[in-house]
PAVEXTOR-779916 format. One line per 5 residues: for each residue x, y, z of C-alpha. Coordinates in steps of 0.2 Angstrom, whole numbers, always signed. Each point is the difference from the previous one (the first is absolute). Last residue first. Layout:
BEGIN
X:Y:Z ~ ...
END
This chain:
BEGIN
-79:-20:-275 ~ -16:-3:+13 ~ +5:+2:+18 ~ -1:-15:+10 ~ -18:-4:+8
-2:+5:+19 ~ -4:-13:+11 ~ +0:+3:+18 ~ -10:+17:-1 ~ -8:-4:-16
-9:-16:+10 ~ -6:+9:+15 ~ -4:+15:-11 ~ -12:-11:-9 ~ -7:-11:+15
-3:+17:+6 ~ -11:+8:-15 ~ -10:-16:-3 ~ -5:+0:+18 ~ -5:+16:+1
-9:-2:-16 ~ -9:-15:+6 ~ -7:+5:+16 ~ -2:-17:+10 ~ +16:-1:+13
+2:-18:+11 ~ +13:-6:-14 ~ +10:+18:+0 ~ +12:-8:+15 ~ +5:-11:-11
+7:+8:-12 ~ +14:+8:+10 ~ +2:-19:+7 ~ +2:-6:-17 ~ +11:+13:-6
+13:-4:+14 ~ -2:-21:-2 ~ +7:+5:-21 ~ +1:-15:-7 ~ -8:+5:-15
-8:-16:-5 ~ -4:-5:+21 ~ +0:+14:+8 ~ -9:+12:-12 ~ -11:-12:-6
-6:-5:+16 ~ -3:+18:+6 ~ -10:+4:-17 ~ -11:-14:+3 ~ -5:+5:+17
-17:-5:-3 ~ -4:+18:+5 ~ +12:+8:-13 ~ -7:-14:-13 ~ -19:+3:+2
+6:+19:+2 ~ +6:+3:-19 ~ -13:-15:-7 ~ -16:+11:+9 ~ +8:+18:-7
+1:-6:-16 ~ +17:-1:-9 ~ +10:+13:-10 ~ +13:+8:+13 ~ +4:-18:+7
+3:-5:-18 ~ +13:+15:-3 ~ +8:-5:+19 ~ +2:-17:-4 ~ +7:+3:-16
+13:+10:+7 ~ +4:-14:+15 ~ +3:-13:-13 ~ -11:-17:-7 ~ -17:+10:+3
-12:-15:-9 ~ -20:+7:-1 ~ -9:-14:+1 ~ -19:+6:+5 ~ -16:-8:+3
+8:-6:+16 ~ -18:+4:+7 ~ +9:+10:+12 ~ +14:+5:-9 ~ +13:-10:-11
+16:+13:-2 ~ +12:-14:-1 ~ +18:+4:+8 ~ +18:-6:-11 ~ +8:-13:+11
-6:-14:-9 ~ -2:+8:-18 ~ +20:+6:+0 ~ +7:+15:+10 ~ +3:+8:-17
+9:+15:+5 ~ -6:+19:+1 ~ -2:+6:+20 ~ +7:-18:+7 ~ +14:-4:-12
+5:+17:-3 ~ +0:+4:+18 ~ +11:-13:+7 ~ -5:+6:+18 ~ +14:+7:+8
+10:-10:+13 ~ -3:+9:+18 ~ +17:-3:+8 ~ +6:-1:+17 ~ -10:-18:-2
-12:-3:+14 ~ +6:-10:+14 ~ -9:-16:+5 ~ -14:-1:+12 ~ +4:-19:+5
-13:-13:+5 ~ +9:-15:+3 ~ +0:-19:-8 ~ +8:-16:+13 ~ +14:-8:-4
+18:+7:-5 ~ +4:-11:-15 ~ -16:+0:-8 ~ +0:+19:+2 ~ -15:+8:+2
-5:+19:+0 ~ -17:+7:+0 ~ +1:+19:-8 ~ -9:+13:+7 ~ -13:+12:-1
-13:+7:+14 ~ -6:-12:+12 ~ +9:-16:+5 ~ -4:-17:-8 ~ -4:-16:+10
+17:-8:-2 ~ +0:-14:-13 ~ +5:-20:+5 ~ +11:-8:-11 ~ -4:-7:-15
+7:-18:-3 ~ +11:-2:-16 ~ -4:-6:-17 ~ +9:+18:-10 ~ -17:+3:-8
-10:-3:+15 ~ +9:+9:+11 ~ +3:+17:-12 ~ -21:-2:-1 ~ +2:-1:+20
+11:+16:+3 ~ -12:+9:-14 ~ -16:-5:+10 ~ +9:+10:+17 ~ +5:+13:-14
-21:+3:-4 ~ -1:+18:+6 ~ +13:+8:-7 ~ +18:-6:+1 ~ +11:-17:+0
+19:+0:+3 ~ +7:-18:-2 ~ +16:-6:+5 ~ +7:-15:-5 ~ +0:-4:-18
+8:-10:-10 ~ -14:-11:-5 ~ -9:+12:-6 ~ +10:+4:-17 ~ -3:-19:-2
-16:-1:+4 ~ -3:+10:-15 ~ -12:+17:+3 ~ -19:-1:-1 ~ -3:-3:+18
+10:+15:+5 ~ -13:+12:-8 ~ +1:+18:+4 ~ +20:-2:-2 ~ +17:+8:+6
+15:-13:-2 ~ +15:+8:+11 ~ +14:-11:-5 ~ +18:-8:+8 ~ +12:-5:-14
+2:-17:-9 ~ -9:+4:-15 ~ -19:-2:+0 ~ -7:-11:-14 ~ -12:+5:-14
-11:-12:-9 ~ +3:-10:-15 ~ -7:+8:-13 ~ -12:-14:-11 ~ -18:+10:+3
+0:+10:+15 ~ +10:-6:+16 ~ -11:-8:+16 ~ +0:+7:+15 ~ +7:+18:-6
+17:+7:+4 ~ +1:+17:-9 ~ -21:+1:+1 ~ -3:-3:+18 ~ +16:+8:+2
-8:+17:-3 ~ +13:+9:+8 ~ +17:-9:+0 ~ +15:+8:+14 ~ +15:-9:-3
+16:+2:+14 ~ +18:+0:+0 ~ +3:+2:-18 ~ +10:-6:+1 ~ +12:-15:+6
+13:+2:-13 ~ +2:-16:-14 ~ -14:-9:+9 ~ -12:+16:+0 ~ +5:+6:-17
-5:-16:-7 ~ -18:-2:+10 ~ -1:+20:-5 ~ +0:-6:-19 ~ -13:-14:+2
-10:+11:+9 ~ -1:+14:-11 ~ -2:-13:-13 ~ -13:-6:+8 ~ -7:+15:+3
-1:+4:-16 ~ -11:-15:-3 ~ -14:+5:+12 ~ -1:+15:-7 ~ -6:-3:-18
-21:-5:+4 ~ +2:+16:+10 ~ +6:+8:-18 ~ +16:+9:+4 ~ +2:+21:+5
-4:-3:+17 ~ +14:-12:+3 ~ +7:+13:+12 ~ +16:-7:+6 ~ +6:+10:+14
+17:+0:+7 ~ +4:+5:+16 ~ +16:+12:+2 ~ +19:-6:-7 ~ +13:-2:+11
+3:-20:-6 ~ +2:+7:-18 ~ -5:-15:-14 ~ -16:+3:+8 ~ -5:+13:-13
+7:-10:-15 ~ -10:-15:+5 ~ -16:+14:-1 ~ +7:+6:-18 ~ +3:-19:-4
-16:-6:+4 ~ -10:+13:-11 ~ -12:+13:+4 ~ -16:+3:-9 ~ -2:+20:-4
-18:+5:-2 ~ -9:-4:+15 ~ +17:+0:+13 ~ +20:-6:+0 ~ +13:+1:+12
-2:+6:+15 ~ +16:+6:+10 ~ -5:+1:+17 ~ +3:+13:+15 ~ -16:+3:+2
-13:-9:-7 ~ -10:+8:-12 ~ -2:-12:-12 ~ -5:-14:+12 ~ -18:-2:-5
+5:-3:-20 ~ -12:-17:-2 ~ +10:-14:-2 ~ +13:+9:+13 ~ +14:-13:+3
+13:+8:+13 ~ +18:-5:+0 ~ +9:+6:+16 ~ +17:+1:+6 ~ +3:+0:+17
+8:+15:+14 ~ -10:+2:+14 ~ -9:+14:-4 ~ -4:-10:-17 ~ -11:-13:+10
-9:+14:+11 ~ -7:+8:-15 ~ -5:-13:-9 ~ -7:-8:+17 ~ -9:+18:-1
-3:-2:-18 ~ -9:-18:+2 ~ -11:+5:+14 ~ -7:+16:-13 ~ -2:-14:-12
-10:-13:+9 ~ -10:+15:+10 ~ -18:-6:+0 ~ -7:+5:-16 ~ +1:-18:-8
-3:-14:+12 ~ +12:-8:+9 ~ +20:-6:-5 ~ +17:+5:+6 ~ +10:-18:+0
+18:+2:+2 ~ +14:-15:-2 ~ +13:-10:+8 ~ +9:+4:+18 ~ +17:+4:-5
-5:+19:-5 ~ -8:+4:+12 ~ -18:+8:+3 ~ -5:+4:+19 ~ -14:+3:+11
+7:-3:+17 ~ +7:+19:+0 ~ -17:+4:+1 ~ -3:+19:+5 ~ +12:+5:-13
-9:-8:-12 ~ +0:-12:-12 ~ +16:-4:+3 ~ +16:-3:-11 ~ +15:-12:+3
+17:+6:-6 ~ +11:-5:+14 ~ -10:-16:+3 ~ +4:-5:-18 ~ +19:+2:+1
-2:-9:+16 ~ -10:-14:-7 ~ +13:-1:-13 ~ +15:+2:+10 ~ -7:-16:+10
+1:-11:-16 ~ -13:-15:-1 ~ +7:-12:-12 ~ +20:+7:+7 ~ +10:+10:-11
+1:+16:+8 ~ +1:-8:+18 ~ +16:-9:-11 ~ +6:+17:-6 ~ -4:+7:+20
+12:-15:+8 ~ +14:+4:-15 ~ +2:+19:+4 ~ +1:-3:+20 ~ +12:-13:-5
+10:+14:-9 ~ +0:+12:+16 ~ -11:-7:+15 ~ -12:-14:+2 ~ -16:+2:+10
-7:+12:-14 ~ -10:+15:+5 ~ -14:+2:-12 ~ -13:+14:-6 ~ +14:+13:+5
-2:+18:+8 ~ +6:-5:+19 ~ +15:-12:-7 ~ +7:+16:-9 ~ -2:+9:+15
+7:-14:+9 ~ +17:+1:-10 ~ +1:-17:-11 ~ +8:-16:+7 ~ -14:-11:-1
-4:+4:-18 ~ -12:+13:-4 ~ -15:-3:-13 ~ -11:+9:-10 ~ -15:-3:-10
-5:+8:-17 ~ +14:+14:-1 ~ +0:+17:+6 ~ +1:-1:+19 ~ +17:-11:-4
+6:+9:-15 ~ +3:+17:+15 ~ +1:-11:+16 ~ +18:-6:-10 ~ +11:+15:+5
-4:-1:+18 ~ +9:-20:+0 ~ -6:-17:-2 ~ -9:-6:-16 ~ -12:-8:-9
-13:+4:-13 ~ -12:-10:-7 ~ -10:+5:-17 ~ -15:-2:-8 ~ -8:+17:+8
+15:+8:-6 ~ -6:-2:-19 ~ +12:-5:-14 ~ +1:+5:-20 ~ +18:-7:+5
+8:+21:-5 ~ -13:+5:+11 ~ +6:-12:+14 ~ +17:+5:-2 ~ -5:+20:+3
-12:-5:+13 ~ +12:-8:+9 ~ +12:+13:-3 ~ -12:+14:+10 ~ -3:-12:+14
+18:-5:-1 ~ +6:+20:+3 ~ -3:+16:-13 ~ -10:+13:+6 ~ +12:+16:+2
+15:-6:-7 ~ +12:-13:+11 ~ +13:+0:+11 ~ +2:-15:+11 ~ +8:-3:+18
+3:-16:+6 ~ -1:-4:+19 ~ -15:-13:-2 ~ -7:+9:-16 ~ -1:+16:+1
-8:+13:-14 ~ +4:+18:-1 ~ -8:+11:-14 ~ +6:+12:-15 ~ -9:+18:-2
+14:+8:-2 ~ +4:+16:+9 ~ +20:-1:-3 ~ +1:+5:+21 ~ -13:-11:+4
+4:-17:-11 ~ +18:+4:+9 ~ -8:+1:+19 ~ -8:-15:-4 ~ +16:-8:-4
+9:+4:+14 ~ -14:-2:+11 ~ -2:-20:-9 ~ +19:-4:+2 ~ -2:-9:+17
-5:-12:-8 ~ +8:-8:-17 ~ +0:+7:-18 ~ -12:-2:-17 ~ -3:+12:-14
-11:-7:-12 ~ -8:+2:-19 ~ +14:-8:-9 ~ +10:-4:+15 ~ +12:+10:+10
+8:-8:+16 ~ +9:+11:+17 ~ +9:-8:+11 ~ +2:+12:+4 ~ -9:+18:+6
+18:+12:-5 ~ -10:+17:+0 ~ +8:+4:-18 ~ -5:-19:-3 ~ -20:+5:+4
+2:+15:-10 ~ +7:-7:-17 ~ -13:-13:+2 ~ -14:+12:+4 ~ +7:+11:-15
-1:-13:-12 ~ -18:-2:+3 ~ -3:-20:+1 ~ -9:-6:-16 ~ -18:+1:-3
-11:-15:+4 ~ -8:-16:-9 ~ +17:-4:-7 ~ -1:-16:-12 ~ +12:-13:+1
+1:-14:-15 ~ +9:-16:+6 ~ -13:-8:-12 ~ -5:-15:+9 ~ +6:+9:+17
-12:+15:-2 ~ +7:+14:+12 ~ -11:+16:+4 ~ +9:+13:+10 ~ -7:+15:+10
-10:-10:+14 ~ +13:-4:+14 ~ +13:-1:-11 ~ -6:-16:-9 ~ -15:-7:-7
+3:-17:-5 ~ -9:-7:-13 ~ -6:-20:-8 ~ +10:-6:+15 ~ +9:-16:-2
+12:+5:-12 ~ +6:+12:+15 ~ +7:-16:+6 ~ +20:+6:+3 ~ -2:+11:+17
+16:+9:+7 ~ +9:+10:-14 ~ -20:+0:-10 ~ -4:+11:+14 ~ +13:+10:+2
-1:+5:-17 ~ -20:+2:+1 ~ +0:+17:+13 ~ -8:-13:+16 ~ -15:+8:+8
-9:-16:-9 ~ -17:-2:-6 ~ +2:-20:-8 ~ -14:-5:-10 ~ -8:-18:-4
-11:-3:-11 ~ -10:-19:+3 ~ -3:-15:-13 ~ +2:-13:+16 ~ +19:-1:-6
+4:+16:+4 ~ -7:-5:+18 ~ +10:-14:+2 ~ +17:+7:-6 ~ -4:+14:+10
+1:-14:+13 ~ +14:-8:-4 ~ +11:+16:+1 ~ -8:+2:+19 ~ +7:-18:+4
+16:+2:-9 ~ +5:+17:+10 ~ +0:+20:-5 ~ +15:+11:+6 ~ +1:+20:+3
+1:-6:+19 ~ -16:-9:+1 ~ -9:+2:-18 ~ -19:-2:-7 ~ -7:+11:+15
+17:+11:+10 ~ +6:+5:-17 ~ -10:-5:-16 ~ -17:+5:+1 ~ -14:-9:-6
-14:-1:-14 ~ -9:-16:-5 ~ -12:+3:-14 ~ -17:-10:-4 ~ -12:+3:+15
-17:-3:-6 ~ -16:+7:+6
END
C-alpha cells in the first residue's frame, strides 16, 4: 500500500508561533517534488491564514475552519463543505459579550473560558451545533463536520483514499483526520493523548517534526509504510493473529484442489479486506463471485463488460468491491481482457494507489505459463494480489514470483507448497503433519516455517451462480459422462438439469456404479464447486436402492439450485 498524500495541520505541527521556518519550507518542497499531494487541515478560518502563511501554492488543498471550508490554492476557488453559522447564534453569543469572538464561512471560533457561555447559548437556541477545542481554542461547528469530515471532503474532490494518506498533527482537534487517514503521526510536542493514538511519535517537534516524518516518508524503505500496513493487516483467524496478509509484503497464493474451500477462503479475506477500508478489483472468469456482498458486479453470461465501465467504477475510491465477470467471453477470449483490465488498473494504480488490492480466480488461465498464439502475456500491476488457482504449476513465473504467502487447502496443500517451490526455484520448506478436520496450511516466505490454521468462514454464504450451474454450458471437461459399468454408455450431462433428466433415464446398474464409485461426489466438488453438496452426496455412496437414491440426490440438488423463473 502506497502512501501518496501529505496532510498536516498548521498551528502547533507545520508552524511554531503562527510562523513556518526555511528548513520545514524545504521539505514540503522535497516532498512535492517526489510527485506527492499535499493537504493542509487547518482550524485556521482562510484569511488569517493566508495573512501569516505565503506557500499555500505548495499545497494542492487546504482545508480550513476545522473541516467546513475547502481552499484550492492553484485556483483560489473555496468551497463550503458546511452550512453557515445561524445568525441567531452569532447575534446571541455577542448579546452575551463571549469575545474575541470570530465568524468564518462555516465556523464560529472564541477562547477558553468562553465554552459554558456558549454552550449554554447552543442550549437555549436548541441547535444541534457542536464544541471542538484545540489547545485553549474553542470552535463552533455543525453536527459532523470537523478535519476528519473535510478530509474526506478534499480527498473526494482528489479521487483519493485515506488509507494512502499521512496525517500529522498535535492538538484534540486533529485525533479526528488522524485515526482516519492511512497512517498517523504526532510531532514531539503533540498532547499525549494525541501521541497515545499515533502510528509515529517524531523526535523533532513543530515544523522539524513535520520535515523528519517527510523524509521517513521518502526514504527506500519507508517506516510509515510498514505502519500503515501493520495497521490494516488481516488474519486468518482470530485464533492466529500470526497468520497475516499485508499489504507491503508481496502477493497471495490460495491454491489446492477443486471443492476444498478456495473460494469460500477468498470471500472471507474479501470480507476482512473491505472491513478495513481497500478497494478491491475481482476477476471472476467464471461468475463465482456474483453474489458477493457488498460489490458491484459488472457483467455476466450474456452481457460482456467493458474496461471502461469497470475503470469508471474505481474512478470512486469509496466504491464497493468490483467484480468482473468474464463469463459472458469466449474462454479462448479471456485472457486478453484481462490484459487490458490489467493494463488499465496498472495506470490507475500509479496515478492513485488503487485499487488497493486484486483478487484473480482462475489465474491459471489469466496468467498462464506460456501465452497462446502471438498475445504477449498478462503482467500484474504494481499492487498487492490474491491469485486463486487449482494449478499453480500452470501459471507464469512471473505472476509467481511475487509472491509470499501461500495458502494451500484440501488434502494435497503440503504438494501445492512444493509445486509453488519448484516453480518459483526456491527450496521447500518443511510441511507440518496435517491436523484433523479442515484447515488452511499457511507459509510465508518471509516469516519461515508453514502453519495449520482453521481460517474463519466468510460471514457470508455467496449463492451459487445458478444459471451457470443448473442450465449453463459447463463445457465438455467439466461436463459429467454417464458411462456405466461396462462404460457401454456416454451419456454427457454438461449442467445440473440435464443431469437430473439423464439420472431419471439410466439403468439401475450405471445409476449406482457411479453413486458408489463416488463419481457424483467428485463431480460435484470439483466442476461444481460446491464442497457442501459433495458431502450431502456423499453420505448416499454406501446406500443401494436406486429410487431412493435418485429421489434424494434430486432434492439435494433442487434445494440448492433452483432454476430462474421462466419469462
Amino acid at each position: 500500500m502506497r502512501l501518496i498524500a501529505f496532510a498536516t495541520d498548521y498551528d502547533g505541527t507545520l508552524a511554531h508561533h503562527g510562523r513556518v521556518d526555511k528548513p520545514t519550507i524545504a521539505a514540503l518542497e522535497a516532498l512535492k517534488a517526489a510527485g506527492l499531494k499535499l493537504l493542509m487541515v487547518t482550524g485556521r478560518e482562510l484569511p488569517d491564514l493566508q495573512q501569516v502563511f505565503d506557500r499555500l501554492d505548495l499545497f494542492d488543498l487546504v482545508v480550513a475552519e476545522n473541516g467546513s471550508l475547502l481552499y484550492l490554492p492553484a485556483t483560489q476557488e473555496e468551497r463550503p463543505v458546511a452550512p453557515p453559522p445561524p445568525p441567531e447564534l452569532v447575534a446571541a453569543l455577542e448579546a452575551r459579550g463571549v469575545a474575541p469572538l470570530s465568524v468564518g464561512r462555516g465556523i464560529v471560533a472564541t477562547w477558553e473560558p468562553n465554552e459554558t457561555a456558549v454552550l449554554e447559548t447552543i442550549r437555549d437556541l436548541g441547535l444541534e451545533w457542536q464544541i471542538i477545542f484545540n489547545k485553549g481554542a474553542v470552535m463552533v461547528l455543525p453536527p459532523g463536520v470537523n478535519k476528519a469530515s473535510g478530509l474526506a471532503a478534499a480527498l473526494t474532490a482528489m479521487k483519493l483514499s485515506p488509507l494512502n494518506v499521512v496525517a500529522i498533527g498535535d492538538a484534540e482537534n486533529d485525533h479526528a483526520f488522524l485515526t482516519a487517514s492511512g497512517c498517523s503521526v504526532a510531532v514531539a510536542n503533540a498532547l499525549d493523548a494525541v501521541k497515545a493514538t499515533a502510528d509515529l511519535v517524531t523526535k523533532a517537534d513543530h515544523g522539524a517534526g513535520v520535515a523528519e516524518a517527510i523524509a521517513a516518508l521518502l526514504a527506500e524503505d519507508s517506516p510509515l509504510i510498514a505502519s500503515a500496513a501493520a495497521r490494516k493487516q488481516i488474519t486468518l483467524s482470530a485464533d492466529a493473529p500470526e497468520a497475516a496478509l499485508r499489504s507491503d509484503q508481496g502477493g497471495v497464493l490460495i491454491a489446492g484442489s477443486s471443492g476444498f474451500g478456495k473460494s469460500t477462503l477468498a470471500t472471507a479475506l474479501i470480507e476482512k479486506l473491505t472491513a478495513q477500508g481497500f478497494q478491491l478489483m475481482i476477476v471472476d472468469p467464471e461468475g463465482d463471485y456474483d453474489g458477493l456482498q457488498p460489490g458491484i458486479v459488472l457483467g455476466d453470461a450474456t452481457h460482456q463488460p467493458t474496461v471502461q465501465e469497470a475503470m469508471g467504477v474505481l474512478e470512486e475510491p469509496g466504491a464497493p468491491p468490483l467484480v468482473v465477470n468474464l463469463l459472458g467471453f469466449k474462454v479462448e477470449d479471456r485472457p486478453k481482457v484481462f490484459r487490458e483490465l490489467m493494463a488499465q488498473a496498472g495506470e490507475l494504480a500509479r496515478s492513485h494507489a488503487r485499487p488497493h488490492w486484486l483478487v484473480i480466480d482462475e489465474a491459471h488461465h489469466m496468467l498462464p505459463i506460456e501465452a497462446s498464439g502471438a498475445a504477449e502475456p498478462a503482467s500484474l500491476p504494481p499492487l498487492p494480489a490474491i491469485l486463486v488457482t487449482v494449478h499453480p504449476d500452470q501459471m507464469a513465473p512471473a505472476a509467481l514470483a511475487g509472491v509470499n504467502t501461500v495458502l494451500a487447502v484440501g488434502p494435497q496443500a503440503g504438494e501445492v507448497i512444493k509445486a509453488f517451490c519448484k516453480a518459483v526455484g526456491t527450496s521447500a520448506p518443511r510441511i507440518p503433519k496435517a491436523p484433523e478436520g479442515e484447515a488452511v496450511l499457511y507459509w510465508s516466505r518471509l516469516a519461515g516455517k508453514p502453519m495449520w490454521v482453521e481460517a474463519d468462514r466468510p460471514v457470508q454464504d455467496l449463492k451459487r451462480h445458478v444459471r451457470k450451474y443448473a442450465e449453463g454450458e459447463l463445457g465438455e471437461d467439466k461436463s459429467f459422462y454417464f458411462r456405466g459399468p461396462k462404460k457401454a454408455l456416454n451419456l454427457r450431462a454438461q449442467n445440473l438439469a440435464t443431469f437430473l433428466q439423464i439420472a431419471d433415464g439410466v439403468d439401475d446398474a450405471t445409476w449406482l456404479h457411479h453413486l458408489q464409485r463416488g463419481d457424483y461426489t467428485r463431480w460435484f466438488r470439483a466442476a461444481i464447486k460446491d464442497d457442501d453438496l459433495a458431502r450431502e452426496a456423499k453420505a448416499l455412496q454406501a446406500q443401494r436402492d436406486p429410487a431412493e437414491t435418485r429421489s434424494r440426490m434430486r432434492e439435494m440438488v433442487e434445494r440448492r439450485y433452483t432454476a430462474p423463473a421462466k419469462t
